[in-house]
Each structure stands twice: as C-alpha cells, then as structure tokens.
TILUMLUM-506697 format. One record per residue (C-alpha): residue number from 1; residue in one letter; x, y, z. Coordinates in pm, 1 decimal. Example, Ala and Ser with C-alpha at 12.3 -4.5 7.8 and 13.67 -1.06 7.14 Angstrom:
<rs>
<num: 1; residuo: A; xx: 1230.0; yy: -450.0; zz: 780.0> .
<num: 2; residuo: S; xx: 1367.0; yy: -106.0; zz: 714.0> .
</rs>
This chain:
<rs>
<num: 1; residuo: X; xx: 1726.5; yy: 2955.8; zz: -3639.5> .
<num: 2; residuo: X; xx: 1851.8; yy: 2648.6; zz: -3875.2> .
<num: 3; residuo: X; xx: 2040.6; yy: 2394.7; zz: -3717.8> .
<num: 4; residuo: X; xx: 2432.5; yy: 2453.0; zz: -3819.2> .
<num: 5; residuo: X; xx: 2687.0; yy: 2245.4; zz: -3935.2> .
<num: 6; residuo: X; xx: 3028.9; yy: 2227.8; zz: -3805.4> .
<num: 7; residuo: X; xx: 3335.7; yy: 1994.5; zz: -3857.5> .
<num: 8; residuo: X; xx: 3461.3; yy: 1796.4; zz: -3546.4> .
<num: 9; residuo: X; xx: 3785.5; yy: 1981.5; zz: -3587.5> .
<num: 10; residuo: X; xx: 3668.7; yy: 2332.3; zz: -3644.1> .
<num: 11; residuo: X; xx: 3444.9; yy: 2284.2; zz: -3368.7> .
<num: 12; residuo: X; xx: 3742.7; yy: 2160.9; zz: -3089.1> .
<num: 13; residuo: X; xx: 3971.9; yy: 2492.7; zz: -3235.2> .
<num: 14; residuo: X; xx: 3726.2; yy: 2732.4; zz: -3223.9> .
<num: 15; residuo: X; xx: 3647.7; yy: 2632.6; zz: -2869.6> .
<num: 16; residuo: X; xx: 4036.3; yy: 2662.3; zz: -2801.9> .
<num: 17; residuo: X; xx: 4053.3; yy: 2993.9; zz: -2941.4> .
<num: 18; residuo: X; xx: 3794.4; yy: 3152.0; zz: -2745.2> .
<num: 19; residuo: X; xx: 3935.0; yy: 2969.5; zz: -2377.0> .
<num: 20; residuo: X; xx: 4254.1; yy: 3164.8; zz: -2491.9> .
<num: 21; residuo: X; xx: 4118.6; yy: 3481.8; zz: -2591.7> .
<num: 22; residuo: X; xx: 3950.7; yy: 3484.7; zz: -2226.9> .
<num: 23; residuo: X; xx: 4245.2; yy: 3416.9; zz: -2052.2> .
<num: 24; residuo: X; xx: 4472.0; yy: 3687.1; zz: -2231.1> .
<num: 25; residuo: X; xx: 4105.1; yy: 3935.5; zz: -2240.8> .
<num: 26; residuo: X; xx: 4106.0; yy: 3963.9; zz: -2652.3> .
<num: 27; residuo: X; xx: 3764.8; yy: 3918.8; zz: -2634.9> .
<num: 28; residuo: X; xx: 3456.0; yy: 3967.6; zz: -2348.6> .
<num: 29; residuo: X; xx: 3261.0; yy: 3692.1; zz: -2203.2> .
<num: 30; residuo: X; xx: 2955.1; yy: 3857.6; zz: -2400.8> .
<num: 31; residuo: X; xx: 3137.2; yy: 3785.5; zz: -2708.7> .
<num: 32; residuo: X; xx: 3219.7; yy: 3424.4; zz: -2627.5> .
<num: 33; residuo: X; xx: 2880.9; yy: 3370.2; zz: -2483.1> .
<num: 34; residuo: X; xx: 2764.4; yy: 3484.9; zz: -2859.0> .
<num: 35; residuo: X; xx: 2972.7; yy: 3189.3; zz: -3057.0> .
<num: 36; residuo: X; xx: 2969.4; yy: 2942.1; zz: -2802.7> .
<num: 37; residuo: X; xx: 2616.5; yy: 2937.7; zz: -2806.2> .
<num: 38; residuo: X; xx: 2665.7; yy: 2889.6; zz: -3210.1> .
<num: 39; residuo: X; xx: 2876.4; yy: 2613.7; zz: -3153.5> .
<num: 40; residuo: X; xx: 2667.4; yy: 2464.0; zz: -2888.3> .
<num: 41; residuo: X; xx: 2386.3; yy: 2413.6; zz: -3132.2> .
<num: 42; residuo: X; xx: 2576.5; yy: 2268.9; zz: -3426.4> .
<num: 43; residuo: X; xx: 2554.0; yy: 1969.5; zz: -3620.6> .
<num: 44; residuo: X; xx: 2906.2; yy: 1772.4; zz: -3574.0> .
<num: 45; residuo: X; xx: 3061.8; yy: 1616.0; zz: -3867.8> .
<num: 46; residuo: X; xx: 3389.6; yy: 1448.9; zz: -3921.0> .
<num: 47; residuo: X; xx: 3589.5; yy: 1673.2; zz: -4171.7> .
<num: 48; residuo: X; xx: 3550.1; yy: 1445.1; zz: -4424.5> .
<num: 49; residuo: X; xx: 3173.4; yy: 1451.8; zz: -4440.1> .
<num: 50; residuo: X; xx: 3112.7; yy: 1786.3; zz: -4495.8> .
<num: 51; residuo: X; xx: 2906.3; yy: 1893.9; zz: -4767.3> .
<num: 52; residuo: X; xx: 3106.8; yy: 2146.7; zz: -4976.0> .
<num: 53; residuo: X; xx: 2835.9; yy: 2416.8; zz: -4994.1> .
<num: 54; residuo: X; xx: 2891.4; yy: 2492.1; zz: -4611.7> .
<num: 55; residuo: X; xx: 3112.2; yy: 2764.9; zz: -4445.0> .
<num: 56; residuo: X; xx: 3398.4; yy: 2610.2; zz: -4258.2> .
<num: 57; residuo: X; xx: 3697.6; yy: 2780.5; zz: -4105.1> .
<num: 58; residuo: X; xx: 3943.4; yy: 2936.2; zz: -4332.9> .
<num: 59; residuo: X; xx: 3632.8; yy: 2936.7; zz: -4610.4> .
<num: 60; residuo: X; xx: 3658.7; yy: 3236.2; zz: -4885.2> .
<num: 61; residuo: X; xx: 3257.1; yy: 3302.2; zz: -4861.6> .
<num: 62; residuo: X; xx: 3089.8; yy: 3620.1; zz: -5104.5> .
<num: 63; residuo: X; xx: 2817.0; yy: 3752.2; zz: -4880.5> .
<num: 64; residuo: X; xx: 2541.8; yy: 4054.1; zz: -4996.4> .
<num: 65; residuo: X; xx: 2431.4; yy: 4251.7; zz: -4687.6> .
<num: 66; residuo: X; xx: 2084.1; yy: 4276.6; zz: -4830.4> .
<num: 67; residuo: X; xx: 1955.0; yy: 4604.7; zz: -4621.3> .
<num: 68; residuo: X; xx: 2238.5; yy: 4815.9; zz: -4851.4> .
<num: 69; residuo: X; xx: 2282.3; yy: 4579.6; zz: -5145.2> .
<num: 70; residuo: X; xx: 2641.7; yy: 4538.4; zz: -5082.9> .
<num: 71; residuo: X; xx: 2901.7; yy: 4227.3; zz: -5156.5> .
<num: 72; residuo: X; xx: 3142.3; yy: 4169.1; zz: -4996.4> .
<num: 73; residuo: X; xx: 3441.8; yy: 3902.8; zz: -5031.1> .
<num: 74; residuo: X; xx: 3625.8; yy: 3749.4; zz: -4686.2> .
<num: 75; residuo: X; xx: 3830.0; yy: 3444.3; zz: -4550.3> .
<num: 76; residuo: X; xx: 3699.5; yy: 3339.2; zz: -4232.3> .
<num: 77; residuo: X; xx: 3990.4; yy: 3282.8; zz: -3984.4> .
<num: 78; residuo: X; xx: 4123.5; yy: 3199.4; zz: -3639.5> .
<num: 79; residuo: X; xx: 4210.6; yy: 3537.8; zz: -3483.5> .
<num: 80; residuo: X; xx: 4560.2; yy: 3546.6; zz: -3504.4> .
<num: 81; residuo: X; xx: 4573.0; yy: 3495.9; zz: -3893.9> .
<num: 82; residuo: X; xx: 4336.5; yy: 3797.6; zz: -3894.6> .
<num: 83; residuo: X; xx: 4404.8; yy: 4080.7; zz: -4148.4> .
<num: 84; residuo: X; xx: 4169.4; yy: 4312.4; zz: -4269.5> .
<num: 85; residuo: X; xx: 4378.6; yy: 4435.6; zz: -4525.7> .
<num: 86; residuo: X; xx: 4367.3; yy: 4082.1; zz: -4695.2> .
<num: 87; residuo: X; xx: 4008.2; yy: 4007.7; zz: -4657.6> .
<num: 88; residuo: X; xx: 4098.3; yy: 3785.2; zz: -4387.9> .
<num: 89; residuo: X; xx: 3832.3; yy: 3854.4; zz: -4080.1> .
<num: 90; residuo: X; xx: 3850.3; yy: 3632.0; zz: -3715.4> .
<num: 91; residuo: X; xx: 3586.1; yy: 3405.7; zz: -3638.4> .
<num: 92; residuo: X; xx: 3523.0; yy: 3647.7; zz: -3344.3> .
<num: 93; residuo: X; xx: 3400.1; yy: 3912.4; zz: -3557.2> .
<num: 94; residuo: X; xx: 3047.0; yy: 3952.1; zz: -3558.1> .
<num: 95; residuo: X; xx: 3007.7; yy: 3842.6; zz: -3926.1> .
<num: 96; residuo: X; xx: 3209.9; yy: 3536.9; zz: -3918.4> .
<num: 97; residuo: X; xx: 3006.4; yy: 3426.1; zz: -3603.5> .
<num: 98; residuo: X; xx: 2669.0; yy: 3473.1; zz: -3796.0> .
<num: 99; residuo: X; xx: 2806.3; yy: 3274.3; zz: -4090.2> .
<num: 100; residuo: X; xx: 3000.6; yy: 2980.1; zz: -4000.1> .
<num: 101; residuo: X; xx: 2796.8; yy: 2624.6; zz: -4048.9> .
<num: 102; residuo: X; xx: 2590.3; yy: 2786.4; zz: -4272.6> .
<num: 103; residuo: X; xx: 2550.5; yy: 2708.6; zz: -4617.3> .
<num: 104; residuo: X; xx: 2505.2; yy: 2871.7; zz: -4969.9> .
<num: 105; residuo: X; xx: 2169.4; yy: 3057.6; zz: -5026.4> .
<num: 106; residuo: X; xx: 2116.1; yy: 3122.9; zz: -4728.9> .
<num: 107; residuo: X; xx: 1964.1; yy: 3401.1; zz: -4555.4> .
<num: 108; residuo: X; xx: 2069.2; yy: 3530.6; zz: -4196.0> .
<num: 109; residuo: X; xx: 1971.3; yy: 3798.6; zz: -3996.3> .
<num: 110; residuo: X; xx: 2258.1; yy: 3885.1; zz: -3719.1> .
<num: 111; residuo: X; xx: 2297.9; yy: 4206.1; zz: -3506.0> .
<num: 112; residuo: X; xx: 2636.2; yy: 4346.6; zz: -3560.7> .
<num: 113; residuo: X; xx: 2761.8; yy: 4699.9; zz: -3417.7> .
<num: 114; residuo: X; xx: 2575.1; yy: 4874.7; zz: -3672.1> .
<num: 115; residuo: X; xx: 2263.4; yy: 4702.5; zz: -3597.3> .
<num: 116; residuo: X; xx: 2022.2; yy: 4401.3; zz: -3702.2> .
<num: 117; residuo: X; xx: 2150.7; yy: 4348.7; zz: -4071.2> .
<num: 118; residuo: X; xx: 2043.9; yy: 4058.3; zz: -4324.1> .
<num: 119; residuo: X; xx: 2284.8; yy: 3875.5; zz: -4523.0> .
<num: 120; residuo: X; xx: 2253.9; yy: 3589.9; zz: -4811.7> .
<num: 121; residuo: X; xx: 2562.7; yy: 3391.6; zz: -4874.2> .
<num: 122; residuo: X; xx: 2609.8; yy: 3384.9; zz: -5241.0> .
<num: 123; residuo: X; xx: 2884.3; yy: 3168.8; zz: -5314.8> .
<num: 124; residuo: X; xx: 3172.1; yy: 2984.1; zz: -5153.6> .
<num: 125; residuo: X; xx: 3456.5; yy: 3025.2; zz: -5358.3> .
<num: 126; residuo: X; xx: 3687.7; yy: 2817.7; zz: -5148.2> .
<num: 127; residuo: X; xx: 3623.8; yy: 2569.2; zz: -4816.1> .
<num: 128; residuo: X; xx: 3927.7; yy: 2388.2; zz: -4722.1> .
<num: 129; residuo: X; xx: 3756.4; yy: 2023.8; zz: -4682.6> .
<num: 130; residuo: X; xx: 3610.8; yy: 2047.1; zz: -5053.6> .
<num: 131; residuo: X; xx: 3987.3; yy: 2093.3; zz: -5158.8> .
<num: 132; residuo: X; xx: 4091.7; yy: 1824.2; zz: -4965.1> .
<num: 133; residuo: X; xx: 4258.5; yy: 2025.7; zz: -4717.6> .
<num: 134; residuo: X; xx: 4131.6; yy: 1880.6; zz: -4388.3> .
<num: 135; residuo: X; xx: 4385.8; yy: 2026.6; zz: -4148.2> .
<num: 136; residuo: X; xx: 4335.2; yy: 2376.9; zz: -4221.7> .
</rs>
C-alpha cells in the first residue's frame, strides 16, 4: 500500500468524528478500526503544504470503478454533512476511506460490501486547500 497523505487538520477531525460516532454507535469498532488504521499510516502535512492533486476532506474527486467501467462524481465529507442525494458521501463510507490521501492517477484496490473492487482517481475537480480554503 502507498504511503498517504493527510493534512494536520483533516487528520485531528477525522479522528474526532469517529470517537463520536463510537460513543453515539453510528458506526462499529470494525469500521473505525478500518480508517484509523488509514490515518495511522499517513503522511502529516500542515494544510498549507498540501499538494493540490491529493484527496482531502470535503474534495469533489471523479473516480472509475475499473471492474464495471463506471464514473462516478462525489464530495467527500464528515458524516453529518452526508447526502447521497447531492453526491455528498461520509468519510465513513467504504469509498471515501479507500480514497482519502490519495492522489490523482492512482489506482486502489479496496473491499467494499459488494466485494474487492479497483478504482483509479481521475480527476479532482475541487480540494479545499488548493482554493485556499484551509478551514473546510
């Protein structure tokens, strides 16, 4: 697995947002054990230093799922901005998990509930810290 890259802030949220979803049971341990494990093995970075071809929080990323050559366009999110019906998927989902730190180009295999599936980011079309945007 490639090394990811995560901002300092994303990093000390995301960690917030799974301690709460434990405590109120939003998500398993299984789950957290999943993106923690993610997080555990990122890259830090102040906001600022970013490169802009990464996936950050609250990035618009279009993704191909290469097994059915299908694209797909989402905003990665904390969970309670969530809303499927606006593209808008939680960092808890299964997909957000696999992509965040990652960059464009690249090419990750992830099991999600409908099994091992490979996905190639194709473009970010927004990230907050290229935008200047570095409390998003």
């Amino acid at each position: 697995m490639n090394s990811i890259l995560l901002t300092k802030l994303d990093y000390t949220r995301i960690k917030k947002s799974i301690k709460t979803a434990l405590n109120e049971k939003t998500i398993n341990q299984k789950e957290a054990d999943v993106l923690l494990h993610e997080l555990n093995s990122a890259q830090l970075v102040e906001s600022y230093e970013i490169p802009p071809d990464i996936v950050t929080m609250n990035s618009i990323v279009k993704l191909n799922f290469l097994n059915i050559n299908k694209e797909i366009e989402f905003q990665i999110v904390y969970p309670e901005d969530a809303d499927s019906g606006n593209n808008k998927i939680s960092i808890f989902s299964p997909i957000a998990t696999a992509l965040i730190g990652y960059k464009e180009g690249d090419e990750i295999e992830w099991l999600v509930p409908a099994g091992l599936t490979k996905m190639k980011i194709l473009r970010i079309i927004y990230q907050p810290e290229k935008a200047g945007e570095y409390q998003l």
